[in-house]
VEXLUM-580194 format. One line per 8 residues: number of its first residue (from 1); their letters; for each residue x, y, z of C-alpha. Coordinates in nm, 3 decimals, padded with zeros to 5 digits. Layout:
NUM = A = X,Y,Z | ...
END
This chain:
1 = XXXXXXXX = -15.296,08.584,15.951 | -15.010,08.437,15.798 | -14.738,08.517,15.988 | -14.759,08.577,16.368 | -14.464,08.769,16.385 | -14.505,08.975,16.040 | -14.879,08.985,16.124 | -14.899,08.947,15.736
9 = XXXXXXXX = -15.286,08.955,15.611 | -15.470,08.716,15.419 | -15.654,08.817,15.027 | -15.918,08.627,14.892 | -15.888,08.395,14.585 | -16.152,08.393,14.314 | -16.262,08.074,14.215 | -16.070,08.067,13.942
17 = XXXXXXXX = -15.753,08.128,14.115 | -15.817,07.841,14.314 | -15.951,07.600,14.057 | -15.569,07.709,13.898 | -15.413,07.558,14.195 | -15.646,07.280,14.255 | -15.495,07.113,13.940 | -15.203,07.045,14.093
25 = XXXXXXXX = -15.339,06.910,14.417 | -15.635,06.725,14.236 | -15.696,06.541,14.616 | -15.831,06.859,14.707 | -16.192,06.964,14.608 | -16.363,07.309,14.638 | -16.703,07.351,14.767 | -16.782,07.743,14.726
33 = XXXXXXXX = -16.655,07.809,15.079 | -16.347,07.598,15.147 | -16.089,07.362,15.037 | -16.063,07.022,15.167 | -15.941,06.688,15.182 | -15.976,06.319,15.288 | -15.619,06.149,15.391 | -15.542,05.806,15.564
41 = XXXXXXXX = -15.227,05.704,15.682 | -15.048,05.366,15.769 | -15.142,05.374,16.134 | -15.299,05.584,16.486 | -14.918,05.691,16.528 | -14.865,05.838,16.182 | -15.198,05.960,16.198 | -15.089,06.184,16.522
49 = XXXXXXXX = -14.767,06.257,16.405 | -14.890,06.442,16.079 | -15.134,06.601,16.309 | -14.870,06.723,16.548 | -14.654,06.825,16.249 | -14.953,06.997,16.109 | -15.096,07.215,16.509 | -14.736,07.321,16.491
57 = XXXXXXXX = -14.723,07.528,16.118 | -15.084,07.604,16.191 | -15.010,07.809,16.505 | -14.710,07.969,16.383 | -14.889,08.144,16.103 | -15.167,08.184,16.344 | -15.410,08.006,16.067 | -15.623,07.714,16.181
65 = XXXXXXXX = -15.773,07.460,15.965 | -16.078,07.200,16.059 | -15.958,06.894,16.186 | -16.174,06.585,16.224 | -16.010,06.221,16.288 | -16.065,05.891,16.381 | -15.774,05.640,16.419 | -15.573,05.655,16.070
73 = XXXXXXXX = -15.847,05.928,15.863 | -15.807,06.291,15.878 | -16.080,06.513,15.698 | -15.903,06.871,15.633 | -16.062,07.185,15.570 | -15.916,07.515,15.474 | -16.118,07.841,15.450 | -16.026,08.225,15.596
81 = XXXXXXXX = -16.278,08.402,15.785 | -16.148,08.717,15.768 | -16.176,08.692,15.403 | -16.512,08.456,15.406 | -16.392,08.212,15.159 | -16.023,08.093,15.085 | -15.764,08.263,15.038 | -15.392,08.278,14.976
89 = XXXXXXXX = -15.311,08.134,15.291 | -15.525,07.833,15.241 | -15.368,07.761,14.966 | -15.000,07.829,15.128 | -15.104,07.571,15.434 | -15.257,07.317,15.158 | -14.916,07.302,14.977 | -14.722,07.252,15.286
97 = XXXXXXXX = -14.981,06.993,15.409 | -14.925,06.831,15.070 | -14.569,06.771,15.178 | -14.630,06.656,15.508 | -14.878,06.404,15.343 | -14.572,06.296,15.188 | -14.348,06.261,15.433 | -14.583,06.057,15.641
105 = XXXXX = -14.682,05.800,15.333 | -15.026,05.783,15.290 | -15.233,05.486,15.305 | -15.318,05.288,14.971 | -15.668,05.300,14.938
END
């Protein structure tokens, strides 16, 4: 669901529909199923700040992504279950975790 309030529902991407967006996010990789991403940031405090940024959006459009971190690394990964693959809500929440990534700073590798 995309919107908790508008109970708007998710449609599924083909692969080339994502590959399209993946071009401009080229961070991102698709693995059949999902989208997903490796970020690091300066410090544990960023780290949980982009993470509390991120539980927030997530709830309100009632769409949850796979978290997994330790201290400053966050793995991401995006895919609909209703839909069994990604969709345009994935891609939605990707973009707006692309800006979030931003206004935290991420790490130089």
């Amino acid at each position: 669901m995309y919107n908790k309030v508008k109970r708007v529902a998710a449609f599924p991407l083909s692969t080339a529909e994502i590959s399209k967006h993946l071009v401009k996010h080229p961070k991102w990789s698709y693995d059949g199923l999902r989208i997903s991403r490796d970020v690091a940031f300066k410090d544990f405090e960023t780290t949980w700040s982009f993470l509390g940024q991120l539980a927030m959006r997530s709830h309100l459009w009632g769409h949850h992504p796979t978290i997994t971190t330790t201290y400053n690394k966050v793995n991401l990964r995006l895919t609909t279950h209703d839909v069994n693959g990604v969709s345009d809500i994935d891609i939605k929440l990707m973009e707006r975790i692309e800006g979030y990534i931003a206004g935290h700073g991420e790490a130089s590798a």
